[in-house]
ZAMARGU-4260 file (C-alpha; in steps of 0.2 Angstrom, whole numbers, plus 5000, padded with zeros to 4 digits):
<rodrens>
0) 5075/5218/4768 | 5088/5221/4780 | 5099/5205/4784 | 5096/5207/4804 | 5075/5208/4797
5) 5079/5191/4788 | 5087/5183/4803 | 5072/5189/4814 | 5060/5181/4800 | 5069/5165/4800
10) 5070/5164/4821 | 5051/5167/4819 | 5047/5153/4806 | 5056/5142/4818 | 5044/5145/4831
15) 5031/5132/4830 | 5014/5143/4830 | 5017/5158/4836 | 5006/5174/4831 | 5012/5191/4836
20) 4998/5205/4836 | 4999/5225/4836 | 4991/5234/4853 | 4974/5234/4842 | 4975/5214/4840
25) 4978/5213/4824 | 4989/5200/4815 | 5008/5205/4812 | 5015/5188/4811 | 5008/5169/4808
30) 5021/5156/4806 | 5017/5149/4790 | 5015/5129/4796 | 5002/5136/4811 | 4993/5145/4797
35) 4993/5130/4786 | 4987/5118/4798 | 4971/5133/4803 | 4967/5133/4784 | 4971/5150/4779
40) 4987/5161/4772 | 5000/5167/4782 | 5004/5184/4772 | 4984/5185/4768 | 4978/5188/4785
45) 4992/5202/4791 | 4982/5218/4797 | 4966/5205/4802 | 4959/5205/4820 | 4968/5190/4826
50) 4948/5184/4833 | 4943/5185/4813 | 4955/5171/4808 | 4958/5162/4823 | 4942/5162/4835
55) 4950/5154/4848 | 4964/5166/4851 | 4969/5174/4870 | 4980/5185/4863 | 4966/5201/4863
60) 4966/5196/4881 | 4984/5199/4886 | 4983/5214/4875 | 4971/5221/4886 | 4980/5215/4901
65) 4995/5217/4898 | 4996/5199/4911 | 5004/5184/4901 | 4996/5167/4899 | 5006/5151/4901
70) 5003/5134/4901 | 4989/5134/4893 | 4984/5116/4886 | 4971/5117/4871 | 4966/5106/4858
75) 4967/5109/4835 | 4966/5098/4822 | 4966/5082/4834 | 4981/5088/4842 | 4983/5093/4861
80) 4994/5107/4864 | 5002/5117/4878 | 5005/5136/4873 | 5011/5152/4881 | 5008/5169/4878
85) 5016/5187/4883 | 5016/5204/4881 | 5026/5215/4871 | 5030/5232/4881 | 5039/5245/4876
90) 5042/5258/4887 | 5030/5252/4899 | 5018/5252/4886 | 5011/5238/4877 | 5012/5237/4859
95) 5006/5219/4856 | 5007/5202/4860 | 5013/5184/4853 | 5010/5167/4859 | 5020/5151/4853
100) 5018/5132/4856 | 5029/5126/4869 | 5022/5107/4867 | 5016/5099/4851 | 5012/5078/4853
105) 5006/5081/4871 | 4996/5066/4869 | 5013/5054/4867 | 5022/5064/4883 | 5005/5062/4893
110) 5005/5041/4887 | 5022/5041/4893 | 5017/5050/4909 | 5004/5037/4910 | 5018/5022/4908
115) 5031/5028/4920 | 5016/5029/4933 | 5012/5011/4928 | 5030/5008/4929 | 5034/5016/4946
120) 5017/5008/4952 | 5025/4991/4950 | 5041/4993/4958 | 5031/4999/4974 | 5024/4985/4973
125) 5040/4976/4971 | 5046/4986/4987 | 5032/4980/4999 | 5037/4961/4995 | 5055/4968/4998
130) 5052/4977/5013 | 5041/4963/5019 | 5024/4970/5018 | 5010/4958/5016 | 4993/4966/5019
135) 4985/4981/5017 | 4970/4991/5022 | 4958/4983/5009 | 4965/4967/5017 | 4957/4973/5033
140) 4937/4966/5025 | 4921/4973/5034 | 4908/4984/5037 | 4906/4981/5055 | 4906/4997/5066
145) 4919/4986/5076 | 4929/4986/5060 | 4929/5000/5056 | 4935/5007/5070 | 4949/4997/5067
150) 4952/5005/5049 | 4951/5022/5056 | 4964/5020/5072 | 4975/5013/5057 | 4975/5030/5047
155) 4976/5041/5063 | 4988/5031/5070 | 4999/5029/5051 | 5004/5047/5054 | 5013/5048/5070
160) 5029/5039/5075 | 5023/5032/5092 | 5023/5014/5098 | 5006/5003/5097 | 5000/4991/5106
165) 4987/4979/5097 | 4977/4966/5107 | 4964/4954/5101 | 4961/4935/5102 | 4971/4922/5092
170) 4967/4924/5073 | 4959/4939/5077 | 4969/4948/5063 | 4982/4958/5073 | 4996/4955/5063
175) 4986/4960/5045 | 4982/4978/5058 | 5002/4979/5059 | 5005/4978/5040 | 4992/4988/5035
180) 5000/5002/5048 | 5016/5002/5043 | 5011/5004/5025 | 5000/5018/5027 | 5013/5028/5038
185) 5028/5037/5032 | 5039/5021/5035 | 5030/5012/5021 | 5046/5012/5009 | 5057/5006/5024
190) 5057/4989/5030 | 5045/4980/5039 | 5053/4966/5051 | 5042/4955/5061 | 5049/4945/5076
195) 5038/4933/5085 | 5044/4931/5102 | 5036/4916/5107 | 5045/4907/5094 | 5062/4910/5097
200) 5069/4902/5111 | 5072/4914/5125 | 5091/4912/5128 | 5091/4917/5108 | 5078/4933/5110
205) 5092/4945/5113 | 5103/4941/5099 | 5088/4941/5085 | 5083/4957/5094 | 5101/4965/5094
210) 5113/4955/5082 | 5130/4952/5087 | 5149/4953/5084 | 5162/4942/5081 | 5166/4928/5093
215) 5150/4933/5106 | 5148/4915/5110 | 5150/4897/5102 | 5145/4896/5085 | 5144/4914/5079
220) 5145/4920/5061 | 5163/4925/5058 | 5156/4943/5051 | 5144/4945/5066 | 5124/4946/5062
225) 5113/4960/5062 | 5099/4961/5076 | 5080/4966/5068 | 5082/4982/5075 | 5095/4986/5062
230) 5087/4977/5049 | 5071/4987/5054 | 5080/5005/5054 | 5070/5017/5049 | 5053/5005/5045
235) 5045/4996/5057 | 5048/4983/5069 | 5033/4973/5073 | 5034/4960/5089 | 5022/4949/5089
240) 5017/4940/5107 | 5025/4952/5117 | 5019/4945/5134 | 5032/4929/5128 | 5047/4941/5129
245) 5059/4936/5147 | 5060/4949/5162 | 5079/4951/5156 | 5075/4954/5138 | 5061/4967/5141
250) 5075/4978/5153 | 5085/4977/5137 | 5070/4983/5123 | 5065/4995/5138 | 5081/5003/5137
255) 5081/5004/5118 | 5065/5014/5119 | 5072/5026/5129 | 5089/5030/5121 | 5085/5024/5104
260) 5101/5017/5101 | 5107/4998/5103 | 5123/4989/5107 | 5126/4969/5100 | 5130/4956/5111
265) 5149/4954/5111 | 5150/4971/5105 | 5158/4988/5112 | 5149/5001/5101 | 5133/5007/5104
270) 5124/5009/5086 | 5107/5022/5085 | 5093/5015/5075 | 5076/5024/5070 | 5061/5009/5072
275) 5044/5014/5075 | 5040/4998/5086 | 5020/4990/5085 | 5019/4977/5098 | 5004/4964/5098
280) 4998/4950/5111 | 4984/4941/5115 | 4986/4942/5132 | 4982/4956/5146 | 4996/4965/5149
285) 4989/4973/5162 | 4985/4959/5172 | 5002/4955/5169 | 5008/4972/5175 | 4998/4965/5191
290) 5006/4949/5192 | 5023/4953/5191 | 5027/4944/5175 | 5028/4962/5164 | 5038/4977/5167
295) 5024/4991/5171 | 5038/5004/5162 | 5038/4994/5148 | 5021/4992/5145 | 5019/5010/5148
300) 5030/5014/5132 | 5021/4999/5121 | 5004/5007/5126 | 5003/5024/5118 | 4993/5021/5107
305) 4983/5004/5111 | 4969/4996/5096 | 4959/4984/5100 | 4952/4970/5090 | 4938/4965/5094
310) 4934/4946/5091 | 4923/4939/5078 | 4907/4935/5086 | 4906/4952/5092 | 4907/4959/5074
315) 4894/4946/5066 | 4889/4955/5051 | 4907/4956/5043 | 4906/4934/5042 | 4897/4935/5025
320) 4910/4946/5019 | 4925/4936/5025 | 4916/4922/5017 | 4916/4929/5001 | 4932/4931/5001
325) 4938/4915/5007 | 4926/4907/4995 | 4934/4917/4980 | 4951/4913/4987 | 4950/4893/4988
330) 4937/4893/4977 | 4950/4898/4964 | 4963/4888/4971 | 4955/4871/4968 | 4948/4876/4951
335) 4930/4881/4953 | 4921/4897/4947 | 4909/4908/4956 | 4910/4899/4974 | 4893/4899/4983
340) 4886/4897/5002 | 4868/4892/5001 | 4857/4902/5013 | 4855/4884/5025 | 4875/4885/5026
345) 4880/4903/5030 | 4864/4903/5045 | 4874/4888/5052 | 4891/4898/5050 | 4884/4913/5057
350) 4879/4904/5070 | 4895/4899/5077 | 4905/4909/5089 | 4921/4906/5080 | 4934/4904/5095
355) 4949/4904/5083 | 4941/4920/5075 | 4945/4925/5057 | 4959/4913/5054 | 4947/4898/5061
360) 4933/4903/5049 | 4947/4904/5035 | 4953/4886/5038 | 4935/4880/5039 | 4928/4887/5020
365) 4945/4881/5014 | 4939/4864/5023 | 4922/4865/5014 | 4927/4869/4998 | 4940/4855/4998
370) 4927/4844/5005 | 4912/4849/4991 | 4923/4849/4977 | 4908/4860/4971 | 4902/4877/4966
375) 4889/4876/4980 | 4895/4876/4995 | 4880/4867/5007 | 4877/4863/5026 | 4882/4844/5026
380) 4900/4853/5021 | 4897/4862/5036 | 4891/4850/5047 | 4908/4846/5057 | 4904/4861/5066
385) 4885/4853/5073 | 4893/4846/5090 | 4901/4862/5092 | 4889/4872/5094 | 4875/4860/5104
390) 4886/4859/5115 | 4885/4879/5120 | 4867/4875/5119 | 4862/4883/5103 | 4843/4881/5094
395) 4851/4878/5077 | 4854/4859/5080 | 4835/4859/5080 | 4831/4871/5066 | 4821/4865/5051
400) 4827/4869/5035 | 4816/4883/5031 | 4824/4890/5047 | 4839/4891/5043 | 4837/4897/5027
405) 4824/4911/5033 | 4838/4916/5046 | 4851/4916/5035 | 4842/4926/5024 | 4838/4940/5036
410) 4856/4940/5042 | 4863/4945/5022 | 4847/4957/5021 | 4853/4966/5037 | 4871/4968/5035
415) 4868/4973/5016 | 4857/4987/5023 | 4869/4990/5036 | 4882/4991/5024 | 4873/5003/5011
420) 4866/5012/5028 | 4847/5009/5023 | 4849/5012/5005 | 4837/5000/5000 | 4843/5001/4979
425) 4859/5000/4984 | 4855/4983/4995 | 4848/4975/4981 | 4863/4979/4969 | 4873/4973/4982
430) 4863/4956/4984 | 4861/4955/4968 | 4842/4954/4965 | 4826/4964/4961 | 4822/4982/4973
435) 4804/4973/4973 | 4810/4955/4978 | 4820/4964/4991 | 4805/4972/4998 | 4795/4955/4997
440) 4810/4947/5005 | 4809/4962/5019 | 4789/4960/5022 | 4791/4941/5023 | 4806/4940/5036
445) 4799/4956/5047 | 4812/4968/5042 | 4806/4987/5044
</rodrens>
């Protein structure tokens, strides 16, 4: 053997599995630790149709051909493997083929894949603390058609870089509609900077709005302060109570909007920021508009995009839901397991028109649960909320028992079915009984 035929021999056996064929398919070459490992001899089998020996084999197919086939992932002897395969052409004509393993332990590369997902899933998550991100679209709880319209203006509305303008009652959830927009957008690993301007005193608005320079006035920072729009550069700014915000300080965020730059109080330079701006109130700014006490060009630019949320007693059939989750939040909080309304409880509940909204019903299951100490939460835990609603005139004051319960039970019956759109099986996997107690339930309330 010729030394340059031993030094292809050795490059060869160094090639973890690779199988070289003639232009018939037969073996010319098996790396010995390959053939080992299939269960046959590597010098046995050369002259063999690759097929004989190795069933599995592509290389009759780039034989024929003449394409090659890479990264081809295949399983042997409890390994997972990653292989290519060529053609070998001589003369633009093809003689044969090999194939060799690229990857051998795939199974450790794809665990380790697996862990830096893990690994790069955490520190997102340790960016939406950092950026300032709170809530997200799951937060947004409900099957209410109002709700979800509200989810679906959030992920047409994630994609663009326009202002929004979101109004709703107090407690209605506006600011959880902000978080979850700014985390579905393109911004979402950006900052998130919130600014309430009805709680900073108006002769401060301007300065937490646009920072300041050295010596602007009395009892500035030495070093200056950046304002939330730099802090917010290229995230998202959200003000919330926008109707708060002084004739004066409106001229100035109107200008901002339009030339997307700011300038510091005190300061000389003018400095260019990138904010997507969601505004959010729970007044009309229209009527505003009308009354003089809003810029009508400034609520042009906040209103591109307007969402609406809609109060809670117009989207009845998400209470249960929002209970549950308060339930399971408290309820976890103050020790107890698997936290409960009884049927006599949630009618009452239901029955309410919640002014405060969300947030109210929040503060009123934490009440209850604090109150019951108890896995069950029942209507005496409730029952604080009795006065409020005789005095809209509502039946239940004078509801028996059985009433309550029935119309309770109706209400979970309807917004399951809602919420599974008439899937019957589904509602009763959802409520957590029997298809044929549903039905019963169904028959005996009037349900179609």
């Amino acid at each position: 053997m010729s030394k340059h035929s031993e030094i292809m021999k050795q490059v060869f056996a160094h090639m973890a599995g690779m199988v070289v064929v003639d232009q018939q398919s037969r073996i010319v070459f098996v790396e010995e630790t390959y053939a080992k490992s299939r269960g046959f001899d590597s010098h046995q089998v050369i002259g063999r149709y690759v097929k004989d020996v190795i069933p599995t084999s592509k290389l009759p197919i780039v034989v024929e051909t003449g394409k090659p086939i890479l990264g081809d992932v295949f399983r042997y002897v409890g390994k997972t493997v990653i292989c290519n395969r060529y053609p070998l052409i001589k003369d633009g004509i093809i003689i044969g083929a090999m194939s060799y393993q690229v990857f051998e332990g795939v199974d450790e590369l794809f665990q380790s894949i697996q862990e830096l997902r893990s690994q790069l899933d955490y520190y997102k998550e340790k960016m939406k603390k950092y950026a300032g991100v709170r809530y997200s679209l799951n937060d947004i709880i409900g099957s209410s058609p109002a709700t979800v319209a509200i989810r679906t203006a959030i992920l047409k509305t994630a994609c663009t870089n326009a202002t929004v303008l979101i109004q709703g009652e107090t407690g209605t959830g506006k600011e959880l509609v902000a978080h979850a927009l700014h985390q579905e957008s393109r911004r979402s690993h950006y900052p998130f900077v919130k600014l309430n301007c009805a709680a900073i005193p108006q002769e401060l608005i301007e300065s937490e709005l646009f920072g300041y320079d050295e010596g602007a006035f009395t009892g500035a920072r030495k070093t200056g302060k950046k304002g939330k729009f730099e802090l917010a550069d290229k995230g998202t700014l959200f003000l919330d109570e926008i109707s708060q915000l002084s004739m004066a300080a409106q001229a100035k965020l109107l200008r901002v909007l339009q030339e997307k730059e700011i300038e510091r109080i005190g300061g000389t330079e003018t400095i260019p920021v990138n904010v997507r701006i969601v505004a959010a109130t729970n007044d009309s700014l229209e009527e505003m508009v009308k009354q003089g006490s809003f810029r009508a060009d400034l609520y042009y630019r906040l209103n591109v995009i307007p969402i609406k949320v809609a109060p809670l007693r117009e989207r009845r059939s998400d209470i249960p839901l929002l209970v549950k989750k308060f339930t399971d939040k408290y309820g976890e909080q103050a020790g107890l397991v698997e936290v409960t309304v009884n049927p006599e409880a949630m009618a009452l509940i239901m029955e309410y028109e919640w002014p405060g909204n969300i947030r109210e019903l929040e503060h009123a299951v934490e009440r209850a649960i604090n109150i019951c100490n108890s896995s069950i939460v029942e209507l005496c835990h409730f029952e604080w909320l009795l006065p409020k609603i005789r005095s809209k005139g509502k039946t239940t004051a004078g509801w028996s028992i059985q009433d309550a319960r029935a119309a309770s039970e109706k209400e979970i019956i309807l917004n399951a079915l809602q919420a599974t759109q008439g899937n019957k099986k589904k509602a009763a996997e959802l409520l957590d009984i029997a298809r044929p107690l549903l039905y019963q339930k169904m028959r005996r309330l009037g349900i179609n």
